[in-house]
C-alpha positions in Angstrom: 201.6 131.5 93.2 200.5 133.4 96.1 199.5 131.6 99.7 195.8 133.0 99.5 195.2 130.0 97.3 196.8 127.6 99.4 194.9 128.5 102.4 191.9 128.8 99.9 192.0 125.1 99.2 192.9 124.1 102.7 189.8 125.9 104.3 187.7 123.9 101.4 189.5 120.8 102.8 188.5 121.4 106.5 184.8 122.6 105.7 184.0 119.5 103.7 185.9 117.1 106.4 183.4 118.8 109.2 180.5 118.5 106.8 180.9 115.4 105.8 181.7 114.0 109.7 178.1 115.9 110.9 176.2 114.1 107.9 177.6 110.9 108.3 177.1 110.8 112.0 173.4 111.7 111.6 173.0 108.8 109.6 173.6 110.2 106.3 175.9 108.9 104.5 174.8 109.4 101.1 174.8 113.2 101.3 178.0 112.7 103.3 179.8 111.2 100.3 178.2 114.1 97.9 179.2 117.1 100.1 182.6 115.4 99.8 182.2 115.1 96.0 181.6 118.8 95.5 184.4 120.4 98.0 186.7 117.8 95.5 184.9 119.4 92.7 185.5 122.4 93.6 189.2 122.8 94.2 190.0 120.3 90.7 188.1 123.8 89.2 190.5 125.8 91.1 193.7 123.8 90.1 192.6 123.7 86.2 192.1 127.5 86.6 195.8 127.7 87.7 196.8 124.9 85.7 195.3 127.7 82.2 197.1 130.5 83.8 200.5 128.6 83.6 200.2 126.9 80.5 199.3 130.6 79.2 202.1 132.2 80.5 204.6 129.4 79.3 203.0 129.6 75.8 203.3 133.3 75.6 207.3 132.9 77.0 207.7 130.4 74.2 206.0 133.5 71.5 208.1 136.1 72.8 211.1 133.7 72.4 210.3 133.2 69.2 210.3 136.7 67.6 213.5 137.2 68.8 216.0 137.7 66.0 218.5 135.3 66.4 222.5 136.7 67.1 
C-alpha cells in the first residue's frame, strides 16, 4: 500500500470539509450534505478498488499454493 493513497483520501477529506463549511454557511445546507455525500462516495470507490486488488492477490496466493506438489 503506498502513501499516495492515503494522502489521496485525506486531501478528499479536507476538500469536502471546506466545501461543505462554505455551502452550509451560505445557507445551503442541502447541497452541503450532498457535496459531503459524494467526497464519501468517492473514497468507498477507492477502498473497494483496493479492497479487489487484495482479495485478488490473496486468491491467486491461495492458486499458486495449490499446484504445489505436496513433499
Amino acid at each position: 500500500m503506498d502513501v499516495e493513497i492515503i494522502f489521496k483520501i485525506a486531501g478528499i477529506g479536507i476538500l469536502t470539509a471546506v466545501i461543505g463549511q462554505i455551502l452550509k454557511n451560505s445557507g445551503k445546507d442541502d447541497i452541503s450534505t450532498l457535496a459531503t455525500l459524494a467526497g464519501v462516495v468517492i473514497v468507498l470507490f477507492m477502498v473497494i478498488g483496493m479492497i479487489s486488488e487484495l482479495f485478488t492477490t490473496i486468491k491467486s496466493m491461495f492458486n499458486f499454493a495449490s499446484v504445489l506438489p505436496f513433499i
